[in-house]
Each structure stands twice: as C-alpha cells, then as structure tokens.
N, C-alpha and C positions, 0 to 999 in steps of 0.2 A: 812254087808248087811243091817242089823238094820236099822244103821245109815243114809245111803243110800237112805232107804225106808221112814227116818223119817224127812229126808232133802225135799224129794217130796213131801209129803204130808203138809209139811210147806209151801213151794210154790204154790201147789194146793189152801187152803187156804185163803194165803196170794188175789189170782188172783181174788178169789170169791169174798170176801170182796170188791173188786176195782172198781168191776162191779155194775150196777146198776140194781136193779130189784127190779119189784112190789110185794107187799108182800098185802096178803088180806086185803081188806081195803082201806081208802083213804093214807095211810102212803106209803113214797118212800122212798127208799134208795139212797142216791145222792154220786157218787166218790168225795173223797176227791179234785182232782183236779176244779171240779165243783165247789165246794164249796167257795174253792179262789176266783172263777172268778164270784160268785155271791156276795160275799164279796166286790172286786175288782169295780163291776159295782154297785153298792150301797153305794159305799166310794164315786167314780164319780159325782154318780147321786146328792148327797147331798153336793157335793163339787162345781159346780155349781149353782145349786138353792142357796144357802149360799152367790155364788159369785156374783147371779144376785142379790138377795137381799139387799146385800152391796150397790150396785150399786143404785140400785132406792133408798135408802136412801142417799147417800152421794147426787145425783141427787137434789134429794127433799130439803135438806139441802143446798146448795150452791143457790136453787131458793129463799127457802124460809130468804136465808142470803143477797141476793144482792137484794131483794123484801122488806127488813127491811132497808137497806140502803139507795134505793130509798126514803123509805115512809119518814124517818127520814129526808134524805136531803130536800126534797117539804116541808113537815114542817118547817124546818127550817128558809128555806127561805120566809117563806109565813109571819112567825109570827116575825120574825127578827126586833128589835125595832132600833135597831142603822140603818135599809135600809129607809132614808129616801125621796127616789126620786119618786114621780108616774110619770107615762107612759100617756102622755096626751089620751082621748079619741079623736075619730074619730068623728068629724062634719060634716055634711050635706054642704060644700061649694057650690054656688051655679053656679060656675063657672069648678066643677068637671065631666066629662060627656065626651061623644065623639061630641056633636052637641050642647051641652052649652059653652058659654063666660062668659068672666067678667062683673060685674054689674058695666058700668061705671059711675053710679050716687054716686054708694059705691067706685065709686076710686077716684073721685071727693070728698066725705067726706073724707079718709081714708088720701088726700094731706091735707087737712084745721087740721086732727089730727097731721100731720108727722111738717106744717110749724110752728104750737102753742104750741107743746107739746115737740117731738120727735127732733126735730133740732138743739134744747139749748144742746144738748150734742152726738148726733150721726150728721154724714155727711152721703151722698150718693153721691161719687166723681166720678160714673159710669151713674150717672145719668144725662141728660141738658131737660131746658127749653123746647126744639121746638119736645120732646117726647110728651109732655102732648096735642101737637094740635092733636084735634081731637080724643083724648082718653077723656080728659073726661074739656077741656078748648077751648075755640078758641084761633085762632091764635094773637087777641088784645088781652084776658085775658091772656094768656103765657105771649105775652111784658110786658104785668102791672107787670106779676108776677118776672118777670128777672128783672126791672128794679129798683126793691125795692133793691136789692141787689148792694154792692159795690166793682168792681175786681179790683185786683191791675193790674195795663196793663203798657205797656210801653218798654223802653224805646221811650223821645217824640226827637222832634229835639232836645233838650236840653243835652239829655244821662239820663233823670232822671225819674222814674216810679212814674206813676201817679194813681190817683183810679176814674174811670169809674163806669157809672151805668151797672147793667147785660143787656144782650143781649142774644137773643134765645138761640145760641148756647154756651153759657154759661153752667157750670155744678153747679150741688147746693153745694153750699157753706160750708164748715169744718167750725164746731161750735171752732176750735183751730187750732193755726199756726202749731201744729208739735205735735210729739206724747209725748214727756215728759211735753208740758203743760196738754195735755187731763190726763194726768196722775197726777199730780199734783193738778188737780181740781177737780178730783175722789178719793180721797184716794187714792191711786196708783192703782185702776185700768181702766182698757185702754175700755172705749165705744167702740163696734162696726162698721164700715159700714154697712149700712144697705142697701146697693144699692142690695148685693145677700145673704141677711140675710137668705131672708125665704128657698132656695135652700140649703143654706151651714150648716143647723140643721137638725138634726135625726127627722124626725117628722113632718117638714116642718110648713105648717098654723098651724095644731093643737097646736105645738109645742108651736108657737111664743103664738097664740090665749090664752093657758091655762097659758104660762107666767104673760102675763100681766094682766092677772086676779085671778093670786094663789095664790095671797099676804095675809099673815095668820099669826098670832103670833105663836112665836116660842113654841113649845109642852115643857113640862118639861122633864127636863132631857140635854136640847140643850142649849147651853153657846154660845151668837154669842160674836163676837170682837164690839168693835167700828166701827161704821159708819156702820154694815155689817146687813142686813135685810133675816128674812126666807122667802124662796119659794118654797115646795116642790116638782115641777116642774122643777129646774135650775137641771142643769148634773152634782152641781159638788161634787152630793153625799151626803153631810148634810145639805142639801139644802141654805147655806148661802150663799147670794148674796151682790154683793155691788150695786146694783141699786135699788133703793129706790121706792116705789109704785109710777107711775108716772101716770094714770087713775084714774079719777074720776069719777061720777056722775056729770054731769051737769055743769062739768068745762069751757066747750066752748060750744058755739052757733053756731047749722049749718048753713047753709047760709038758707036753704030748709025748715030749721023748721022741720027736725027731731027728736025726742025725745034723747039729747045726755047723755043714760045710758053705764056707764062704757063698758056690754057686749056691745054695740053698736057702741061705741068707739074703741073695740079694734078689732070687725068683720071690721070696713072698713080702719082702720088702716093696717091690714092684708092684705086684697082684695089688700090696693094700693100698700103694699110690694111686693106681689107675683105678680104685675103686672111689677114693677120694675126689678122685677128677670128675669122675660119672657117677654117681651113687644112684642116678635112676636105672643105670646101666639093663641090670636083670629086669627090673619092673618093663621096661622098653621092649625087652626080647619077649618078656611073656604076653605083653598085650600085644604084639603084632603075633606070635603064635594063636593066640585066643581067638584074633582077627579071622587069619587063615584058617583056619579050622571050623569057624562055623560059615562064615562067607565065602563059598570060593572062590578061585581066581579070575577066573572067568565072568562073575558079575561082578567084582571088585572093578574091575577093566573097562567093565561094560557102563557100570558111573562115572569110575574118572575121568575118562577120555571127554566124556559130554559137559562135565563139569569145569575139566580143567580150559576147554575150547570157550565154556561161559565166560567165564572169570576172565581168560585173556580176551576175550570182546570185550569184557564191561570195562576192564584197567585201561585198553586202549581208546574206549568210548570218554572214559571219566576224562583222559587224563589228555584226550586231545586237544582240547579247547588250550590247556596249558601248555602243551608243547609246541603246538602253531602260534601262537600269538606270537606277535611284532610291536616291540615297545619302543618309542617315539619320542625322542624327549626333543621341544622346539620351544622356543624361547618364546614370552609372549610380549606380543606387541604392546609397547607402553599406548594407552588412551591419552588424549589429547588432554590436557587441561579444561574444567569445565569454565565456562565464563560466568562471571558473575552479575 
C-alpha cells in the first residue's frame, strides 16, 4: 500500500512540475516542452537572418567583382599603347541635311584634285565623262575633258585595234593595264577604285577626309617595313599604310583661285567622291522635296500605312504555302516483278 501511495504521489508531482504557473513576481515557469519550441524558433529565426546575410554579401560581392572587371577592361582599352587606330571625327559636310546638295563648285575642284593627283595610281572604271554635264562641267568642257584621253577601240576594217581619243561616254581611264602591274608599282599593294570609295569605308567622308590628312611620323616603339608610311586613321590596326602622303599645301592651282591648303584639297576631293558614289544624290533630295510640298504629310501617312499593312498581307499570304510546306523524301517501294 506504501508503495502504491508512493508511486501517486510521484506522478502527482511529476504533472505539477509540467504545468506552467505564475509564481509571485515577474518570474514564469515555462514546460519543458515549451522550451524546445522556443529554442526550436530561435535556431529558425537566426538561421535565416545568417541566410539572408549570406546573401546580400555574396550579392554585393559578385557586383562589386564584375564592376571591377568592367572598370579594368575600359581602362584598359582606353590607355592601350599597341591600339593604334583613331575613329575619325564627324564633320560639318555641307551637303549633309534633308534639303541640302552638293557644292558643285567643290566637285568641280575635288575633279581638278582627282585628274592631278589621285589618277596616277587609282581608277574610277564606274565612272564616264557625260556624268560630269551639268554637275559641275558643260557639255564642251566634258568633250575637252574625254578627249585628252586615249581608248583602245576597235577592231577597224582591218581586224586590228586601234587608240582613239575619249568620247563622252567614255569611262575614266586605269592608271594600269591589269592588277598585277598596279601591284608591282606599289610595292605589292593593289590601289583602290575609287568610283564607290566613299560608300564602301566604315565612316564614309570622315573616313576618307581624316585619311588623307593623318599623315604623321611613326611614334616610338612602331618599326614600319619599307616603302610602308604611318597613318593612324588606316583600319589596319598599326596604322601602316603603303600610300604615301599624296596632299599638299599648295601643290595645284585651282582654276577659281581658291586658296589650295591640303585641308582644302582634301574637302573637295571628298565632296567629288561622294558625288561619284551617289550621283543621283541631289536628283533624290529634290524629288522627295517636290514630294513634300505638294502632298502633305499627313496624306502621305494616311496611304502608306494602308498600303504598307497590304503588301505585308499579300507577302505573307504569297509566300505562306512556301514557308509551311514539309518536304518528304521516302524511298519507293520496288514492284514485284511482272510474270510473264
């Protein structure tokens, strides 16, 4: 019975202890189980925060790593002594605009730079005589100018080719019969056409413009070859060219009596390139002015838009059947032998 009695009041006990109650005072008695689960939610709580933390540093880290790689690479490149090519700047051309042309007094000078200077070793096989009437020659000063020139023509009644003076429709003349003499007479390298010079360069006039005025001794450190001259303007990276400064000051006389300084020389030299690149150039600007002026913009807009919405239905209408199709290719079954 003792025993009994001494087993209950163990458990008695035991239940009191489990419970929780206030005891005088700010003091509490908390169950054991409690206790875990305050443990439990405060392991949690700091197992997060620790986790975000992680986080916004590795964040910060990987900004402040690919922010150092950045700065490094711009540096790099900025201050890089072997990059020897600049980027020509941007000129005022005065032929640049929606309702500006060409200066054809400057394309008239820019042919007297191209026939004295520029001819002895480039051709323009795109180009003929009976372009220049009315751009910036009459049609007697073209003949003068075609007739200076010698083409080979023929055959005559005889079977044998003869050389003629040029004639309008004439095209300007190859300073070389073929490409291995242009080569040959260059050190090995091959002069240009210049018919769609200024078109076919990254950079266009600027491009050509700061060429032919970048001519500079070589910096130290730069070893050029024979025959080869610096220009840190040419694309082909250490700036060594094999064309030789061909602009001077005061090399030719213009017919006009304008001041022939190198920059001078090489603006209308340009102007007549780029006229030779484009010759419909002006005719372009005038009929889209021609355009604008009696249609205005507003109904221009008001057709396009409907027409240009047709066109892309009918292209996509045409051209569907082609685009979807699925082509097939299965081998075909051999036939049986016929009997006979």
């Amino acid at each position: 019975m003792a025993v009994i009695l001494n087993t209950l009041h163990a458990r008695t006990a035991t239940r009191l202890s489990l419970r929780t109650f206030r005891l005088p005072g700010p003091c509490k008695v908390t169950r054991p189980n409690a206790l875990r689960s305050l443990n439990t939610n405060t392991t949690a709580t700091g197992s997060s925060q620790s986790s975000r933390w992680r986080q916004i540093l590795y964040t910060t880290g990987a900004v402040a790593g690919v922010g150092a790689i950045g700065l490094y690479y711009a540096l790099d490149q900025s201050v890089k002594a072997s990059d020897l090519e600049l980027h020509p700047p941007a000129y005022p051309w005065s032929h640049n605009g929606f309702i500006k042309g060409f200066d054809h007094q400057s394309i008239r000078r820019g042919y007297e730079v191209y026939k004295q200077v520029c001819a002895a070793c480039h051709g323009m096989k795109y180009v003929s005589y009976r372009e220049l009437v009315g751009v910036s020659h009459t049609e007697a000063e073209a003949k003068q100018e075609a007739s200076e020139i010698q083409v080979l023509d023929g055959p005559d009644d005889t079977g044998k080719m003869f050389l003629r003076p040029g004639k309008l429709f004439d095209r300007f003349p190859s300073p070389y019969p073929n490409e291995e003499a242009a080569r040959a007479a260059n050190n090995g390298a091959l002069p240009p056409d210049l018919s769609v010079i200024v078109l076919a360069r990254h950079g266009g006039e600027d491009y050509i413009f700061s060429l032919l005025t970048g001519y500079m001794e070589a910096p130290a450190g730069v070893v050029l070859a024979d025959g080869m001259h610096f220009n840190p303007y040419f694309v082909s990276g250490s700036g060594a060219i094999g064309m030789a400064q061909a602009l001077f000051s005061e090399m030719i006389d213009y017919e006009d009596g304008t001041p022939a300084t190198q920059s001078q020389l090489a603006k209308d030299v340009v102007t007549f390139l780029s006229w030779a690149a484009q010759p419909e150039y002006d005719t372009r600007k005038k009929a889209s002015i021609d355009v604008s002026s009696v249609v205005p913009t507003r109904w221009v807009l008001l057709i396009m838009i409907p027409m240009l919405a047709l066109l892309t239905f009918w292209k996509r209408h045409l051209w569907s059947t082609i685009k979807s199709r699925k082509i097939l290719f299965r081998e075909t079954p051999k036939l049986p032998p016929k009997k006979s």
